[in-house]
Backbone atoms as SQL, in Angstrom:
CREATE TABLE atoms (id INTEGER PRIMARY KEY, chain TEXT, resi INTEGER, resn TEXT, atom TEXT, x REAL, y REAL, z REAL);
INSERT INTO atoms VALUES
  (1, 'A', 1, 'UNK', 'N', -27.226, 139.232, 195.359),
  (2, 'A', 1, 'UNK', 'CA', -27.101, 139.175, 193.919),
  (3, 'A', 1, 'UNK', 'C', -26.534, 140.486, 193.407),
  (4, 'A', 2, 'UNK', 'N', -25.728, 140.322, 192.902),
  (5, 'A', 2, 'UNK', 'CA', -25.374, 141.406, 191.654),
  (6, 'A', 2, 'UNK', 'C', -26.137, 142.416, 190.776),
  (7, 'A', 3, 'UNK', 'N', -25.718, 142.901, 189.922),
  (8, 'A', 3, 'UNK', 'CA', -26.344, 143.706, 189.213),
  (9, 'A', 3, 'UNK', 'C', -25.505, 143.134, 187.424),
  (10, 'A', 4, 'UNK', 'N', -26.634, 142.274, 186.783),
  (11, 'A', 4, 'UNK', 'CA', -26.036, 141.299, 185.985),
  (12, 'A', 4, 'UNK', 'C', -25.303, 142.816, 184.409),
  (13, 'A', 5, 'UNK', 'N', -24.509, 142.613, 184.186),
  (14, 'A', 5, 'UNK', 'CA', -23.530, 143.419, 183.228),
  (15, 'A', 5, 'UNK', 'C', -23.771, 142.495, 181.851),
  (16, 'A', 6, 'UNK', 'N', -23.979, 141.438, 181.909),
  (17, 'A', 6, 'UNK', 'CA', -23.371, 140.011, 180.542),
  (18, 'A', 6, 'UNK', 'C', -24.367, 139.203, 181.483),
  (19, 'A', 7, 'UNK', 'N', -25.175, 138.460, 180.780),
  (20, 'A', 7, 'UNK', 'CA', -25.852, 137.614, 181.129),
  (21, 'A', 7, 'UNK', 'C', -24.837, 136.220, 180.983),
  (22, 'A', 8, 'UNK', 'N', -24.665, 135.255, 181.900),
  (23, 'A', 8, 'UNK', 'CA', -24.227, 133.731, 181.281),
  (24, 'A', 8, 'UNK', 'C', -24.960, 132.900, 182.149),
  (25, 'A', 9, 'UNK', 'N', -24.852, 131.730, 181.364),
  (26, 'A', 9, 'UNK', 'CA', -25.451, 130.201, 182.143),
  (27, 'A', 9, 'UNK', 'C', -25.328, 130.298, 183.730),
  (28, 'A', 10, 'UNK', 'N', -26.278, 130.206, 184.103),
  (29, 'A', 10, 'UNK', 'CA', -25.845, 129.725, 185.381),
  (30, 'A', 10, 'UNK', 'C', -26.328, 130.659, 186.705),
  (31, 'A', 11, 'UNK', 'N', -26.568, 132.034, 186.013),
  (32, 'A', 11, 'UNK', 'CA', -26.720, 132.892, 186.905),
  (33, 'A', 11, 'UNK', 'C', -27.918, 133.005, 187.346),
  (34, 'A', 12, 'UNK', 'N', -28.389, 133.390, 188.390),
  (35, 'A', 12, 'UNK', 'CA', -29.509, 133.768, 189.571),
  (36, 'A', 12, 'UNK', 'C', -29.908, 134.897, 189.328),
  (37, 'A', 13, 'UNK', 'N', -31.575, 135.298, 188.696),
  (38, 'A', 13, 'UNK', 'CA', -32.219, 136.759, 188.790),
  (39, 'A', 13, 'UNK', 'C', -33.154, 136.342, 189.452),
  (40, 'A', 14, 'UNK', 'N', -34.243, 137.605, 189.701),
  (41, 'A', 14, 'UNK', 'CA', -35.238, 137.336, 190.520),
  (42, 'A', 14, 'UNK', 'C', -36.438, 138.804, 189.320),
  (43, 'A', 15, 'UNK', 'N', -37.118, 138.293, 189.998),
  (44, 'A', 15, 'UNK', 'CA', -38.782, 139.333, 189.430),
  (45, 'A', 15, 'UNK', 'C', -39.517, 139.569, 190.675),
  (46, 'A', 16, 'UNK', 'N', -39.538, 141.103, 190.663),
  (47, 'A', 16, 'UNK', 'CA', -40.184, 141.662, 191.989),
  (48, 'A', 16, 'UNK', 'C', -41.691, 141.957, 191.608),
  (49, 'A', 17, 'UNK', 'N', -42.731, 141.619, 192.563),
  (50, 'A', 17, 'UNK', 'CA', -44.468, 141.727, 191.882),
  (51, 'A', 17, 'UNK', 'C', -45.091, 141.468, 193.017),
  (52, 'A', 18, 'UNK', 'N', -46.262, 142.589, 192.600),
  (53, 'A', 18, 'UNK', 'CA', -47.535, 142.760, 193.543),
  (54, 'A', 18, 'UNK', 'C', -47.903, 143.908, 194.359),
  (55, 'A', 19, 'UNK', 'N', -49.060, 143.581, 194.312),
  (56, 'A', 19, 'UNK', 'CA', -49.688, 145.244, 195.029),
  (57, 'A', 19, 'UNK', 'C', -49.989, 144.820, 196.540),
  (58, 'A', 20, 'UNK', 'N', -49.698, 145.884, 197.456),
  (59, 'A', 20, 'UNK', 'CA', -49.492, 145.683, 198.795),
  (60, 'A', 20, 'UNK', 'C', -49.540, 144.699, 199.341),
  (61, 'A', 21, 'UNK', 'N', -48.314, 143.799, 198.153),
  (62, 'A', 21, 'UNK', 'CA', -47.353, 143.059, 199.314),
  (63, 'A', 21, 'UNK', 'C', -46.095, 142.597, 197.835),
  (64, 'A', 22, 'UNK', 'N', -45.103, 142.291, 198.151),
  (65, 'A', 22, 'UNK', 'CA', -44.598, 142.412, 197.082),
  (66, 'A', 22, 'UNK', 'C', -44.023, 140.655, 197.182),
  (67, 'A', 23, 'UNK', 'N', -44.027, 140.094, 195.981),
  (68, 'A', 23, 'UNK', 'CA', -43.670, 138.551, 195.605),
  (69, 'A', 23, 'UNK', 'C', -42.418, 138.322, 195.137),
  (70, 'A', 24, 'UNK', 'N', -41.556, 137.370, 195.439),
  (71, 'A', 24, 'UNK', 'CA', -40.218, 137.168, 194.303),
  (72, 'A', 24, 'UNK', 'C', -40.195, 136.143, 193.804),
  (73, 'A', 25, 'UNK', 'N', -39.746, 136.285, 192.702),
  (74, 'A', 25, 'UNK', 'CA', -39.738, 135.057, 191.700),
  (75, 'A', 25, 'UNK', 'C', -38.274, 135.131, 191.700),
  (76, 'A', 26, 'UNK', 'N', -37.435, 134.123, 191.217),
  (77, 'A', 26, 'UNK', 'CA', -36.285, 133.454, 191.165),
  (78, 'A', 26, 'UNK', 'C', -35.793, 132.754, 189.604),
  (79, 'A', 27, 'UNK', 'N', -35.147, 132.750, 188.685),
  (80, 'A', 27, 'UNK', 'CA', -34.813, 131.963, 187.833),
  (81, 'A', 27, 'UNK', 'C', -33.417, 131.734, 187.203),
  (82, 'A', 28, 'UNK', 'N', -33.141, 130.889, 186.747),
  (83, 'A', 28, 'UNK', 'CA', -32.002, 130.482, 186.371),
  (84, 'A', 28, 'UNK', 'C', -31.749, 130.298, 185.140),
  (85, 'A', 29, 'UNK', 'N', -30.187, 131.535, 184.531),
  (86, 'A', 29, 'UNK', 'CA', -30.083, 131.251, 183.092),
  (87, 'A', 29, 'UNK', 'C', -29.796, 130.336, 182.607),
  (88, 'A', 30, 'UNK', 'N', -30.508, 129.557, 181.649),
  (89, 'A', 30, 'UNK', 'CA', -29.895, 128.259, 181.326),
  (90, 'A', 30, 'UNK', 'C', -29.133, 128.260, 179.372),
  (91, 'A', 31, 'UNK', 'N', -29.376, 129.417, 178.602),
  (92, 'A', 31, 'UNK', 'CA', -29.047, 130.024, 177.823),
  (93, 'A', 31, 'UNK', 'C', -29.116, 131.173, 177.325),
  (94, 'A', 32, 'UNK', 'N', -28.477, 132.018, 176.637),
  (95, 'A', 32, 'UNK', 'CA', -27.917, 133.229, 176.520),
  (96, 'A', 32, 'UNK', 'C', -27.647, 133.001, 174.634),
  (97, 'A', 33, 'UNK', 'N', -28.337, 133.988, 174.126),
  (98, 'A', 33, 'UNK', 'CA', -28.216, 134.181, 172.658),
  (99, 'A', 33, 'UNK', 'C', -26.990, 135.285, 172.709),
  (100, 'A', 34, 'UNK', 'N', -26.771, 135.475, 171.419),
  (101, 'A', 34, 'UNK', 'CA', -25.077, 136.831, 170.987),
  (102, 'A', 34, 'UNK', 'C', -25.786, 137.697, 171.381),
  (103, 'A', 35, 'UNK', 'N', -26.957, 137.990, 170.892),
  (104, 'A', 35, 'UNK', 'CA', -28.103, 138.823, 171.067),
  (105, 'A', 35, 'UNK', 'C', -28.424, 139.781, 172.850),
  (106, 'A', 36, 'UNK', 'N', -27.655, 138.675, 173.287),
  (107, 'A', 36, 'UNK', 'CA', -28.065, 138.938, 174.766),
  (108, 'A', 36, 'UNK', 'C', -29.634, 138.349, 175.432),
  (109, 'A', 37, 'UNK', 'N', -30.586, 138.009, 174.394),
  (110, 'A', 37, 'UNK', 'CA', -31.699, 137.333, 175.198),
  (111, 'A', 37, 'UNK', 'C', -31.166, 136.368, 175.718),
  (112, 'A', 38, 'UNK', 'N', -32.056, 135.924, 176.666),
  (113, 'A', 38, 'UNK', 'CA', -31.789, 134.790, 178.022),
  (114, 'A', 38, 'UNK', 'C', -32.723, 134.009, 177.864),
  (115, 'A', 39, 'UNK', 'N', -33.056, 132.566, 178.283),
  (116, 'A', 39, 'UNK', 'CA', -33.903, 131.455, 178.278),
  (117, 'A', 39, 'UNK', 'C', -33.610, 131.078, 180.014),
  (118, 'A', 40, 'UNK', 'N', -34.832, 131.425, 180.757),
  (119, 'A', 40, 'UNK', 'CA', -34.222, 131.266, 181.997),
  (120, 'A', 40, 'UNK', 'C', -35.794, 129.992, 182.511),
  (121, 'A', 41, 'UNK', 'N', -34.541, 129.452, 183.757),
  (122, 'A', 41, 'UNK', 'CA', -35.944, 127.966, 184.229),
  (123, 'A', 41, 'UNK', 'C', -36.057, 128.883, 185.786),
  (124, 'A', 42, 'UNK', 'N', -37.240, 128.647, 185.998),
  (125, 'A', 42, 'UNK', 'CA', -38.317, 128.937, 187.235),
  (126, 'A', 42, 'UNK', 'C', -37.199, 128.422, 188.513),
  (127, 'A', 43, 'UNK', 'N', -36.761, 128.815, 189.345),
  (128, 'A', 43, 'UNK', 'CA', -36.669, 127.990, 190.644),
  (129, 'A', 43, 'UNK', 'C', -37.625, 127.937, 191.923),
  (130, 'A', 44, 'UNK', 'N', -36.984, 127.157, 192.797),
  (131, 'A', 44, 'UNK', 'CA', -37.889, 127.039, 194.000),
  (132, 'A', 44, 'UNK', 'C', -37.431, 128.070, 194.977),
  (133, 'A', 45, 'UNK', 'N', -38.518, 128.752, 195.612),
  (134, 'A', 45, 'UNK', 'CA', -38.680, 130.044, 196.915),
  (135, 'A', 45, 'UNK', 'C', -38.613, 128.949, 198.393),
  (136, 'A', 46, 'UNK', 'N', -37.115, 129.327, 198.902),
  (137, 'A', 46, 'UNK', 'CA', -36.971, 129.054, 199.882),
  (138, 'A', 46, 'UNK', 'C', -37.002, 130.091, 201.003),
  (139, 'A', 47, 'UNK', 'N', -37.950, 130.271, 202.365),
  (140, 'A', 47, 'UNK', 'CA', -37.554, 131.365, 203.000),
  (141, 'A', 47, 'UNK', 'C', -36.924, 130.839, 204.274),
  (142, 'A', 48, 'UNK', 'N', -35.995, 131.991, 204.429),
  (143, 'A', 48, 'UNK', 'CA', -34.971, 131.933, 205.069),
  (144, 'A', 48, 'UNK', 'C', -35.182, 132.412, 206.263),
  (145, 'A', 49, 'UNK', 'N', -35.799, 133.064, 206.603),
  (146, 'A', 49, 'UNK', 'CA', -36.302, 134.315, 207.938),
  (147, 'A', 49, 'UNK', 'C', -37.496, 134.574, 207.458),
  (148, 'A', 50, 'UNK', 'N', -38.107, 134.119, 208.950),
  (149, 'A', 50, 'UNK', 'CA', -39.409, 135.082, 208.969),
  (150, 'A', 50, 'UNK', 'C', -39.223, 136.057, 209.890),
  (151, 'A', 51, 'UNK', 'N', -39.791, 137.133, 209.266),
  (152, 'A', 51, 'UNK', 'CA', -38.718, 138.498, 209.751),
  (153, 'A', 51, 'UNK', 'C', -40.469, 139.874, 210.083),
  (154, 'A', 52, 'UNK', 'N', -41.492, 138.836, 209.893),
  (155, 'A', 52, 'UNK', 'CA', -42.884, 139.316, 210.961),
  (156, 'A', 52, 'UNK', 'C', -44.364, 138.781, 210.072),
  (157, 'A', 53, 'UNK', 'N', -44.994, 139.159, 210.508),
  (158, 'A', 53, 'UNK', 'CA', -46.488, 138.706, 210.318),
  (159, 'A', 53, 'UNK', 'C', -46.450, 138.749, 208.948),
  (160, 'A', 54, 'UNK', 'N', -46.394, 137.256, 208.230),
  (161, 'A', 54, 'UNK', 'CA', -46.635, 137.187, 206.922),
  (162, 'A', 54, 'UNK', 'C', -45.526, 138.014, 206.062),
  (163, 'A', 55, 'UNK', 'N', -44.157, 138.298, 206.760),
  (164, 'A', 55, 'UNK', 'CA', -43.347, 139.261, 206.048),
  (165, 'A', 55, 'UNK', 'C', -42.016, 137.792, 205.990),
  (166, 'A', 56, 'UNK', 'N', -41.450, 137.355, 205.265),
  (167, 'A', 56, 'UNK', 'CA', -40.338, 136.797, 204.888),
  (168, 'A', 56, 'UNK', 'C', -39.011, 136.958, 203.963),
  (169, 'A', 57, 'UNK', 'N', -37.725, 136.685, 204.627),
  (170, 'A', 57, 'UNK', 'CA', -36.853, 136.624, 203.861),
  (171, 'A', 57, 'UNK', 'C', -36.328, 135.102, 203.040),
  (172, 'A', 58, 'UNK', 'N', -36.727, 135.506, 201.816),
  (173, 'A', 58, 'UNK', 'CA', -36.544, 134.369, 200.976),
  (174, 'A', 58, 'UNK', 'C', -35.458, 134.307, 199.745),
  (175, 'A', 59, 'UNK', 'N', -34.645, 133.166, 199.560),
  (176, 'A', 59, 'UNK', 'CA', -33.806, 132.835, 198.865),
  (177, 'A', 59, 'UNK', 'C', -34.383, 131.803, 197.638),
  (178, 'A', 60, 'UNK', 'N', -33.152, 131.822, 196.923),
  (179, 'A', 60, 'UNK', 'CA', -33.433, 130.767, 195.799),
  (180, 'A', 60, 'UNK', 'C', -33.287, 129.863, 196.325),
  (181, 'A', 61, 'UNK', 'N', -34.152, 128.488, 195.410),
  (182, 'A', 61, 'UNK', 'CA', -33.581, 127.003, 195.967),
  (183, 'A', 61, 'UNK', 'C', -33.676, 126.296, 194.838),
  (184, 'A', 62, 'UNK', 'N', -34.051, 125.020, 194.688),
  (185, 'A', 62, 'UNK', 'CA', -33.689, 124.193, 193.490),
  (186, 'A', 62, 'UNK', 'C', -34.419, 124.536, 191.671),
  (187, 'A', 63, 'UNK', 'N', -33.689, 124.526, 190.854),
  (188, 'A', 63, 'UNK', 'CA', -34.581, 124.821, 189.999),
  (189, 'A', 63, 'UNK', 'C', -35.702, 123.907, 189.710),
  (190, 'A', 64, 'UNK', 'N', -36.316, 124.214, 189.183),
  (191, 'A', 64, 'UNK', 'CA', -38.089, 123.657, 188.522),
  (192, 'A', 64, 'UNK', 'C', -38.043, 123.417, 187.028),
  (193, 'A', 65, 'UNK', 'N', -37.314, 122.111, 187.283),
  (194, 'A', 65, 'UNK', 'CA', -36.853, 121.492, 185.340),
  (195, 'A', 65, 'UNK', 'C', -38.491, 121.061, 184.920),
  (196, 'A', 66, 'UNK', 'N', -39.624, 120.685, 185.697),
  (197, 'A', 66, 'UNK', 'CA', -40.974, 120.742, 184.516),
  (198, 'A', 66, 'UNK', 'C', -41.369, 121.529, 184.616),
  (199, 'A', 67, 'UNK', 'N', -41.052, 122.873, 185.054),
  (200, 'A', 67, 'UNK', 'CA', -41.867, 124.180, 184.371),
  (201, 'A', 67, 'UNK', 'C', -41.054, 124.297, 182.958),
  (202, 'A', 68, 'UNK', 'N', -41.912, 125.412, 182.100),
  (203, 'A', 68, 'UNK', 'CA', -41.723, 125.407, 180.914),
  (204, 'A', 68, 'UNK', 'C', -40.554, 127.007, 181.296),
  (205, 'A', 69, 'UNK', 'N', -39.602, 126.326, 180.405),
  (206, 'A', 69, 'UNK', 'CA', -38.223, 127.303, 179.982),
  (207, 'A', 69, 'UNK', 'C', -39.101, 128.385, 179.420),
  (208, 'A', 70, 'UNK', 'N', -38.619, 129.870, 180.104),
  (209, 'A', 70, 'UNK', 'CA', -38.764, 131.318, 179.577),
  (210, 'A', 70, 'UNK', 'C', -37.502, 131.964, 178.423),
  (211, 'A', 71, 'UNK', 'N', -38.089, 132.763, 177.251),
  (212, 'A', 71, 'UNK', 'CA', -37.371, 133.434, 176.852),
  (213, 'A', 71, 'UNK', 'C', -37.251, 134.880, 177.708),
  (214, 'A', 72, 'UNK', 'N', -36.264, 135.179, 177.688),
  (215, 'A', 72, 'UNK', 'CA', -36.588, 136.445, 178.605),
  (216, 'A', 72, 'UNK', 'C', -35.495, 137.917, 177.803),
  (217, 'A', 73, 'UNK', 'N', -35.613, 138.983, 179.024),
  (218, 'A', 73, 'UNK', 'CA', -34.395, 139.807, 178.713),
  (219, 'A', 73, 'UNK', 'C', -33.882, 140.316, 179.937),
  (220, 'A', 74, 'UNK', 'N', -32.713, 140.796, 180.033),
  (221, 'A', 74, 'UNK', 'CA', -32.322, 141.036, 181.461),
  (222, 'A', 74, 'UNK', 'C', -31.707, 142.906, 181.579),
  (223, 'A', 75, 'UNK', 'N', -32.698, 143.387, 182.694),
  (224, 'A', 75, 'UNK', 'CA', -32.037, 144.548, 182.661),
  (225, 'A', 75, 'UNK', 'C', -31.869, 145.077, 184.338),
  (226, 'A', 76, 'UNK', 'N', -30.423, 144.553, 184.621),
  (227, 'A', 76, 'UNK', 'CA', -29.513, 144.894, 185.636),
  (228, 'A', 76, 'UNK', 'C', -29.622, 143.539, 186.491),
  (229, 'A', 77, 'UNK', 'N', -30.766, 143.336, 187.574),
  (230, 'A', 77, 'UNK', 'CA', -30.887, 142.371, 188.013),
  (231, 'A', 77, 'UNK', 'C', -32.149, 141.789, 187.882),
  (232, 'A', 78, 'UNK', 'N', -32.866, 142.543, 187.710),
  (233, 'A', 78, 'UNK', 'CA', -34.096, 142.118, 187.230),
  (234, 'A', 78, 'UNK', 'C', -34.786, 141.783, 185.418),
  (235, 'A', 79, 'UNK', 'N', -35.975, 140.863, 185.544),
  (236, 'A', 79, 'UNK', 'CA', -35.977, 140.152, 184.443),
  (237, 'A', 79, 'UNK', 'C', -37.657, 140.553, 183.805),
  (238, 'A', 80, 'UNK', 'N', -37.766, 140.596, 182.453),
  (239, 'A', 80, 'UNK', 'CA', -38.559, 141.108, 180.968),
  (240, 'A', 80, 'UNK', 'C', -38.736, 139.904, 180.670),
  (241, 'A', 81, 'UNK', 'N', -40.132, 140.529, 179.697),
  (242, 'A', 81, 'UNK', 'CA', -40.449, 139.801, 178.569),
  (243, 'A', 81, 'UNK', 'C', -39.501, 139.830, 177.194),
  (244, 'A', 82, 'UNK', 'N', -39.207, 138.737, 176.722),
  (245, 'A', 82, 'UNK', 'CA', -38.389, 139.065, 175.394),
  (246, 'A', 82, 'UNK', 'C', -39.420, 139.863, 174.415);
């Protein structure tokens, strides 16, 4: 992933979290105000490599249309509370 400059539809961030061990979250912009806030949907954690004991490399996978849509804000690649 990039380092997002302009937020638009469509694009892939993630949210890094947790204390000694760290979690990723994944979501997808599905709108973008002039403003620059973002409305992003949840996706699904696919891992890709297991890469050691309880340690994985994980990707995005399908989004999660009945979770409830986030307002958000985006700063670089990672994602805020609006």
């Amino acid at each position: 992933m990039q380092k997002v400059e302009k937020p638009e539809v469509g694009q892939i961030l993630y949210s890094s979290w947790g204390w000694e061990q760290t979690n990723i979250d994944f979501y997808q912009i599905v709108r973008v105000s002039d403003k620059g806030t973002v409305w992003i949907q949840p996706m699904q954690r696919v891992v890709k490599e297991v890469v050691g004991w309880e340690q994985y490399e994980v990707v995005p996978g399908e989004v999660i249309f009945e979770k409830e849509v986030l307002e958000s804000i985006v700063t670089g690649k990672q994602i805020g509370r609006a």
